[in-house]
N, C-alpha and C positions, 0 to 999 in steps of 0.2 A: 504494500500500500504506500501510493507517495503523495506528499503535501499537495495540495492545489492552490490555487491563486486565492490570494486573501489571507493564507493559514500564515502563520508567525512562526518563526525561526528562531533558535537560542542557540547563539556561537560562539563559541571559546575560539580563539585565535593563536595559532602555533607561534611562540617568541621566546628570546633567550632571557627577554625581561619580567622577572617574577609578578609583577601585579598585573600587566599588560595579558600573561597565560591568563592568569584569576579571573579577568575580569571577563563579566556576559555581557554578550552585546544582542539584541533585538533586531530582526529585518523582518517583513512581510513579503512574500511573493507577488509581482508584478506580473509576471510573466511567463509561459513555461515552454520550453525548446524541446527536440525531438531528445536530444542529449545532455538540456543543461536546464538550472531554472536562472531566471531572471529576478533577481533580487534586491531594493530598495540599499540604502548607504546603509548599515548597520551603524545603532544608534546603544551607548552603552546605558543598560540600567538603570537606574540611580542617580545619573548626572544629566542625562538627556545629549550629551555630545556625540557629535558624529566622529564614525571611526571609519578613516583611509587606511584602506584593503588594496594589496601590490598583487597583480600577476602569479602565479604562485603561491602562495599565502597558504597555507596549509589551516583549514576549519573542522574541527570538533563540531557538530551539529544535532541539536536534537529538536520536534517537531512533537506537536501534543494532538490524540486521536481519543475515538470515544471510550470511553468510560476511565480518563487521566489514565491512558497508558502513552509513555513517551516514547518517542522511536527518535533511536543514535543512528547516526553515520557520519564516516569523515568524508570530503571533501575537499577541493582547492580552487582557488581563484584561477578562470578561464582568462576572462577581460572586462570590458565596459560594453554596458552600452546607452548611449548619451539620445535621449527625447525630450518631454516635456519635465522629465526629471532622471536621473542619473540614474542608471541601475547598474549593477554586479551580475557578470555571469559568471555562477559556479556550476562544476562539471555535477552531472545530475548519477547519484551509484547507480549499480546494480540491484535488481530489487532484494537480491539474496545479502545484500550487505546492510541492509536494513535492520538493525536487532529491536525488538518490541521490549522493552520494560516495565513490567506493572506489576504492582506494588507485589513488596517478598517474594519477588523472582528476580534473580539475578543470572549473567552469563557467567562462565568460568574461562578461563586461560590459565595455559602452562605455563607457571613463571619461578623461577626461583630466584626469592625476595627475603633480604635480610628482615628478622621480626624477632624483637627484643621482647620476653615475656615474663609474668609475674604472677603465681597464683596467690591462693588468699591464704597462703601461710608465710606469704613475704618470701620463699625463694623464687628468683630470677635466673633464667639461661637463655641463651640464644638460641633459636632454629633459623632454617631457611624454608619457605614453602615450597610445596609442590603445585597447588594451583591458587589461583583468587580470582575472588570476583566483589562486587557489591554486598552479597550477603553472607561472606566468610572465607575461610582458608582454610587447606587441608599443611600439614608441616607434618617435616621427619623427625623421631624423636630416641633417645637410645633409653634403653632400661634404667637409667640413671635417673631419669626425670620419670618419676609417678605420677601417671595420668590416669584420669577415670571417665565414663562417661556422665557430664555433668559436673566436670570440674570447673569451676569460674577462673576464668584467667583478663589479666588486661595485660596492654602495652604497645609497642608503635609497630609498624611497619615504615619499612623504607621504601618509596616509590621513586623510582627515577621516569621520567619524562624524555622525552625525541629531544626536545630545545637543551638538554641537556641539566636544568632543573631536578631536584628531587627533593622531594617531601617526607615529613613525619607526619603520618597517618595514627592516632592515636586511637583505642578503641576497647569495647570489654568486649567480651562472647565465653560461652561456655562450650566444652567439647560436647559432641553429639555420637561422635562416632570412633571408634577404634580398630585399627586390624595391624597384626601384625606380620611384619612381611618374613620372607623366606631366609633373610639377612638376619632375624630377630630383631631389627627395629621393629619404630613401630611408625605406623600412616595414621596421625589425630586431626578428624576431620573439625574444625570449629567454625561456630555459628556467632557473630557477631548480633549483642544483645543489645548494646549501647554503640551510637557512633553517632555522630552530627551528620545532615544532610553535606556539608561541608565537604566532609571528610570521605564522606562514601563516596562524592563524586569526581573525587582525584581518584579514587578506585577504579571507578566506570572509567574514567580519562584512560590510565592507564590500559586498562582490558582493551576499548579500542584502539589504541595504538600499536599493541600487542598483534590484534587484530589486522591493522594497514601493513605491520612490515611481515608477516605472516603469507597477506596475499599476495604482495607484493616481490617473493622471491622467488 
């Protein structure tokens, strides 16, 4: 399913400058091509100023459908096109690059990500994940660290970003799942219980970018 004319756009824009990533910027659809849509100046949030968008420009994009399910895909600055008012054309995905997110359902990607962690008897160790997504993480853990299912745990994850950026994602969740593997570790799958909309969507950032260099090779 793709946006049509009138539907409003929410853009994070790929940059090496940390508040310029942060920041959302709003466009509505003008216009729609066989392969690209035609896009209004994107216009940031909370200040109402217009943001100049170069050729290229790598966008984060997500678009709102019935019943508040959001739909990601990333994107990039095609060119202009200049009328009664200036529009943006970005290159229009594939409709399989379209991921739906509604609510408590999250994607996963393979990633392995440093995650600093603390259960609720105050001991801390490091893992690295096996996958993430918005709604948790699964991580490798050796017999040393006792886990259960239903263990509370907090602590950050390290998110690095394409512009070269990286984040402390901080978070609580509880394990859910447990298996162990053939190596005798073990694979603790955890469910994030607390996080800030913030925080989870430097999550989702990541997983789609994961995602672009993925298809992309």
């Amino acid at each position: 399913m793709y946006p049509k004319i009138n539907d409003y756009l929410y853009i994070q824009i790929a940059s090496s400058d940390k508040a310029e990533a942060e920041a959302v910027f709003k466009s509505r659809i003008a216009e729609l091509e066989a392969d690209a849509f035609l896009i209004e100046v994107p216009i940031q949030e909370g200040n109402g100023r217009l943001k100049k968008v170069l050729i290229g420009d790598e966008l984060s994009v997500y678009f709102m459908s019935e019943g508040g399910v959001k739909n990601y895909f990333t994107t990039h600055v095609l060119g202009f096109k200049e009328e009664v008012i200036r529009m943006v054309r970005v290159r229009r995905p594939e409709a399989d690059a379209i991921y739906k997110i509604q609510r408590r359902s999250f994607f996963r990607v393979g990633a392995e990500l440093e995650m600093a962690v603390k259960d609720s008897k105050g001991s801390r160790f490091l893992v690295r994940t096996e996958d993430i997504g918005g709604g948790g993480a699964s991580f490798l853990s050796d017999d040393k660290v006792k886990l259960e299912i239903g263990t509370p745990l907090s602590g950050w994850l390290l998110v690095p970003f394409r512009n070269g950026n990286t984040e402390h994602v901080y978070f609580e969740g509880e394990v859910v799942r447990i298996k162990t593997l053939d190596n005798g570790r073990n694979l603790a799958m955890l469910k994030f219980t607390v996080i800030s909309d913030t925080e989870r969507q430097k999550i989702i950032r990541f997983c789609f970018e994961r995602q672009f260099d993925f298809r992309n090779r």
